[in-house]
C-alpha positions as a Markdown table, in Angstrom:
| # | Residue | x | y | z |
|---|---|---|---|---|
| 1 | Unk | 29.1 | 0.5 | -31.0 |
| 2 | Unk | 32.8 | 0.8 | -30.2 |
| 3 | Unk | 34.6 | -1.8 | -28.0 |
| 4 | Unk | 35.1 | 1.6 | -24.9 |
| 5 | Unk | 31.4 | 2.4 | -25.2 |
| 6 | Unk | 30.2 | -1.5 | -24.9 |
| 7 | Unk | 32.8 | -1.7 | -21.8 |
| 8 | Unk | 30.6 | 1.5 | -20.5 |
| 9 | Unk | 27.3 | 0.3 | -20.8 |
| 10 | Unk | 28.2 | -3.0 | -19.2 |
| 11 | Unk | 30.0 | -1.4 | -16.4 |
| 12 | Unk | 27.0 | 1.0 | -16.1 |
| 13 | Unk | 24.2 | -1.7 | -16.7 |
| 14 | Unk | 24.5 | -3.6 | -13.2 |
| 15 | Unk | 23.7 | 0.0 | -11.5 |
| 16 | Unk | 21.0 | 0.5 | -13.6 |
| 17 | Unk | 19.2 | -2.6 | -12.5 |
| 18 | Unk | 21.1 | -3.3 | -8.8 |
| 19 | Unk | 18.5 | -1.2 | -6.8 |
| 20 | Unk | 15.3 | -3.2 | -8.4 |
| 21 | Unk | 17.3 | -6.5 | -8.0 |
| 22 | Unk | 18.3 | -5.9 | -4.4 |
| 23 | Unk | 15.0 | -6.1 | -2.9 |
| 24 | Unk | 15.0 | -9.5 | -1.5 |
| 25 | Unk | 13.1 | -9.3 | 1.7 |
| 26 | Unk | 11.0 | -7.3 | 3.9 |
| 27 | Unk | 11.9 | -4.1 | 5.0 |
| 28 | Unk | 12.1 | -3.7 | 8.6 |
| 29 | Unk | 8.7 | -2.6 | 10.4 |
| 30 | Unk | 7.9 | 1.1 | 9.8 |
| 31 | Unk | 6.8 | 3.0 | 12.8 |
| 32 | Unk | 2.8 | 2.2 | 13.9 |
| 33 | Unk | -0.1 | 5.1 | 14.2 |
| 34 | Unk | -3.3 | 4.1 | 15.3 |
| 35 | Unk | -6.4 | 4.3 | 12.7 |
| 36 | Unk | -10.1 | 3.4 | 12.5 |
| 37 | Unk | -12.5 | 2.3 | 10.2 |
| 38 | Unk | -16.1 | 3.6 | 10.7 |
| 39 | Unk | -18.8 | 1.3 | 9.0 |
| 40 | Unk | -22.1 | 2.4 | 7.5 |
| 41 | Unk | -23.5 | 0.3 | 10.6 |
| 42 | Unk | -21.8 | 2.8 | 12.9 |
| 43 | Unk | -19.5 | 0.2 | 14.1 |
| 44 | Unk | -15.7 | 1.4 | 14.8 |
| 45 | Unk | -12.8 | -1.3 | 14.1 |
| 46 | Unk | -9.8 | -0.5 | 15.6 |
| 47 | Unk | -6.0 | -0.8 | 13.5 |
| 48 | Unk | -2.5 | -0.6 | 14.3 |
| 49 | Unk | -1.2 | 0.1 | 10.9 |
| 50 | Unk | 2.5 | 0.9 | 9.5 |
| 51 | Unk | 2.6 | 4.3 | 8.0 |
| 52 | Unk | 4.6 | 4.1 | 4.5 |
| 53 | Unk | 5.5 | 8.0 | 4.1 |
| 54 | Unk | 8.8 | 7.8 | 2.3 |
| 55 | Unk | 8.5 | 7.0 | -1.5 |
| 56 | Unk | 11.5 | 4.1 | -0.5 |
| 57 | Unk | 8.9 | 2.5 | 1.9 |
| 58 | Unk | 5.9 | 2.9 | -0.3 |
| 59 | Unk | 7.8 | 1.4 | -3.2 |
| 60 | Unk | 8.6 | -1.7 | -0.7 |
| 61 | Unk | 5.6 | -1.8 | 1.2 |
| 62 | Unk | 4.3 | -5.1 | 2.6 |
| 63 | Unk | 6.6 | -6.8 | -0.2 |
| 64 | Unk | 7.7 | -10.7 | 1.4 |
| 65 | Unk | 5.6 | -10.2 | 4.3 |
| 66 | Unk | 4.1 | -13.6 | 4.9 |
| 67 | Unk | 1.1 | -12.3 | 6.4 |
| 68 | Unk | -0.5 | -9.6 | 7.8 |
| 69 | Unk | -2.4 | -8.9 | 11.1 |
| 70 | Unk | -5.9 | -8.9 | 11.4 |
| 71 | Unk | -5.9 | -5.6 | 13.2 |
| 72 | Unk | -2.9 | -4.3 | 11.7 |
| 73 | Unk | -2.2 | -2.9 | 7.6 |
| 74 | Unk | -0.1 | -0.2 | 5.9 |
| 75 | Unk | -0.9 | 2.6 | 5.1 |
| 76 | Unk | 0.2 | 5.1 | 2.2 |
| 77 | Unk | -0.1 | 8.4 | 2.6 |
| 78 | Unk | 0.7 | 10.2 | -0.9 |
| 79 | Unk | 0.5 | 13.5 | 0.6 |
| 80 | Unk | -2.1 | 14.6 | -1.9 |
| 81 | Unk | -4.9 | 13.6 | -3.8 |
| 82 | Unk | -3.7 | 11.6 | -6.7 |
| 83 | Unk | -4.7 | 8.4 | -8.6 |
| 84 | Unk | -3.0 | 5.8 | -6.7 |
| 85 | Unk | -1.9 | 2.7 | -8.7 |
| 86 | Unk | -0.5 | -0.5 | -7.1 |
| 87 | Unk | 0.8 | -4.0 | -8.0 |
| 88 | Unk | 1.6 | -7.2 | -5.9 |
| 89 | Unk | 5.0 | -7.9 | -7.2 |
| 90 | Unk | 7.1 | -9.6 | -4.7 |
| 91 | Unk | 4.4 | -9.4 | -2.1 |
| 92 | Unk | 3.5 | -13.3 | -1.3 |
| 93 | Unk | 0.0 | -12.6 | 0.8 |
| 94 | Unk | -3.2 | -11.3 | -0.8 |
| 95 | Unk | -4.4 | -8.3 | 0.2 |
| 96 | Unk | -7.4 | -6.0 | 0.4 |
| 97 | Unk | -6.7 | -2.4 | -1.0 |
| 98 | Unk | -9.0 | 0.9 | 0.4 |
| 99 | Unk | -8.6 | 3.9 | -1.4 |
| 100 | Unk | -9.0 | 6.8 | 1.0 |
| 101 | Unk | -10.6 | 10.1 | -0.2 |
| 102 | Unk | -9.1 | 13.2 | 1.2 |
| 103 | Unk | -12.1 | 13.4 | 3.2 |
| 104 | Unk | -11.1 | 9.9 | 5.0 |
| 105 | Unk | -13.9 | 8.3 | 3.0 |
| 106 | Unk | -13.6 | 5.1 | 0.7 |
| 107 | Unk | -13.7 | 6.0 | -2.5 |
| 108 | Unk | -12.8 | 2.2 | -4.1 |
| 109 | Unk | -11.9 | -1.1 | -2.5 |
| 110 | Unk | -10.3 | -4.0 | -4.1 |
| 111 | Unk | -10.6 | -7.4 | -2.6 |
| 112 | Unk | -8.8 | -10.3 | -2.6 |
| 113 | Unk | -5.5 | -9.0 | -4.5 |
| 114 | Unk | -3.8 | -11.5 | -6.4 |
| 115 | Unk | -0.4 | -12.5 | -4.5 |
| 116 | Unk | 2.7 | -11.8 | -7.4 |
| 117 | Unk | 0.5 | -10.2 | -9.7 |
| 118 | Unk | 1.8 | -7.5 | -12.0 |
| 119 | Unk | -1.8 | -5.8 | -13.0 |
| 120 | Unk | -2.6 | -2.9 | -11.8 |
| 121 | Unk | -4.9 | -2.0 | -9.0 |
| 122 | Unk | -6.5 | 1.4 | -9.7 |
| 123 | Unk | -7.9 | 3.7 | -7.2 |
| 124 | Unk | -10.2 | 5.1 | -9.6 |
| 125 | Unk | -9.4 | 8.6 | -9.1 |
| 126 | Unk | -7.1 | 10.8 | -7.0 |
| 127 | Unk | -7.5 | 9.5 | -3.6 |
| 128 | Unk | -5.1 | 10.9 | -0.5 |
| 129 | Unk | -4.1 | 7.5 | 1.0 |
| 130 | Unk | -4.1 | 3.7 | 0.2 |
| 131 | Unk | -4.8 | 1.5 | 3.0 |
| 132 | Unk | -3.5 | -2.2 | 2.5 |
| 133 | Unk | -4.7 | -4.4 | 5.1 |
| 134 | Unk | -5.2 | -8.9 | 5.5 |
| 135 | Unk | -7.4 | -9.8 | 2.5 |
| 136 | Unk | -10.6 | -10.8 | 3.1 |
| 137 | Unk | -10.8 | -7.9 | 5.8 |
| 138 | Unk | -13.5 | -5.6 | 3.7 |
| 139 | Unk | -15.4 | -8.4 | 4.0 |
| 140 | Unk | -15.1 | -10.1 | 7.3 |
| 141 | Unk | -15.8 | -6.7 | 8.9 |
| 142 | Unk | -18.3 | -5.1 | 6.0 |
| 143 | Unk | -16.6 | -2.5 | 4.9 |
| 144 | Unk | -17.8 | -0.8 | 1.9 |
| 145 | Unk | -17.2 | 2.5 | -0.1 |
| 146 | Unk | -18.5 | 5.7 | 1.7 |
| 147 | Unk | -17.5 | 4.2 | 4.4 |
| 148 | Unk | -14.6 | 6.6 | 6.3 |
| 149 | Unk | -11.6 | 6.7 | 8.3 |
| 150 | Unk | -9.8 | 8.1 | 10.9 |
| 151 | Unk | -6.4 | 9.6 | 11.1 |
| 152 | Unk | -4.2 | 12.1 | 11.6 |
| 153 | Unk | -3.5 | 12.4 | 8.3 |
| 154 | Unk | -7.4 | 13.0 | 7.2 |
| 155 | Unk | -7.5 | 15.7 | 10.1 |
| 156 | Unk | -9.6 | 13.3 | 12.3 |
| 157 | Unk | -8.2 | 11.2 | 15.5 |
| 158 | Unk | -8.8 | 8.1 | 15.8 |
């Protein structure tokens, strides 16, 4: 490598990595729709949840929060069926993970995410919309796969 194209790469190295590496807090709060989870028991819970739409904010998402409502989430809306796969990097409280059929339906749940965490969280199929909400939250309210949602975004008002 020649002395000019070394000075290039180091010059263009820091821009490379300065978007990644700027990330050092929360983003600010996204704008809130209403959405509601409808149990196999019948019972409706009620959520105020952020709406990630952008692929800036979904890339962010609840990154640095230090916690999360117990009535409140985010939720990613991919537009379109597709496998949906997520980390925990940079995001310091566990979480509980729906994946949202087209249909509003659960089609996988993952509990308990590990805060940090670099694995991968897997939908398990193309799914329209990941819901991240308080972990333990599946739980505490029984929550289970079939169960459905709704919002806008599945055609269904809350």
């Amino acid at each position: 490598m020649t002395r000019r194209s070394l000075f290039a790469a180091l010059l263009a190295g820091p821009l490379l990595i300065a978007p990644a590496a700027a990330q050092t807090g929360p983003q600010p709060e996204l704008p809130k729709e209403k959405l509601v989870i409808v149990t196999h028991d019948g019972k409706h819970h009620d959520f105020q949840v952020e709406m990630a739409l952008s692929m800036n904010q979904q890339m962010t998402g609840l990154m640095f929060r230090p916690s999360v409502p117990a009535d409140g989430g985010m939720l990613f809306d991919w537009g379109a069926p597709r496998d949906s796969q997520m980390w925990m990097r940079n995001t310091i409280s566990s979480l509980d993970m729906l994946f949202i059929n087209a249909d509003g339906s659960i089609r996988s749940i993952a509990e308990h995410t590990v805060p940090q965490s670099l694995a991968v969280i897997d939908s398990r199929g193309p799914v329209r919309a990941t819901l991240e909400v308080a972990a333990g939250t599946a739980e505490r309210l029984d929550i289970r796969v079939g169960d459905h949602v709704l919002q806008r975004i599945f055609g269904t008002a809350p």
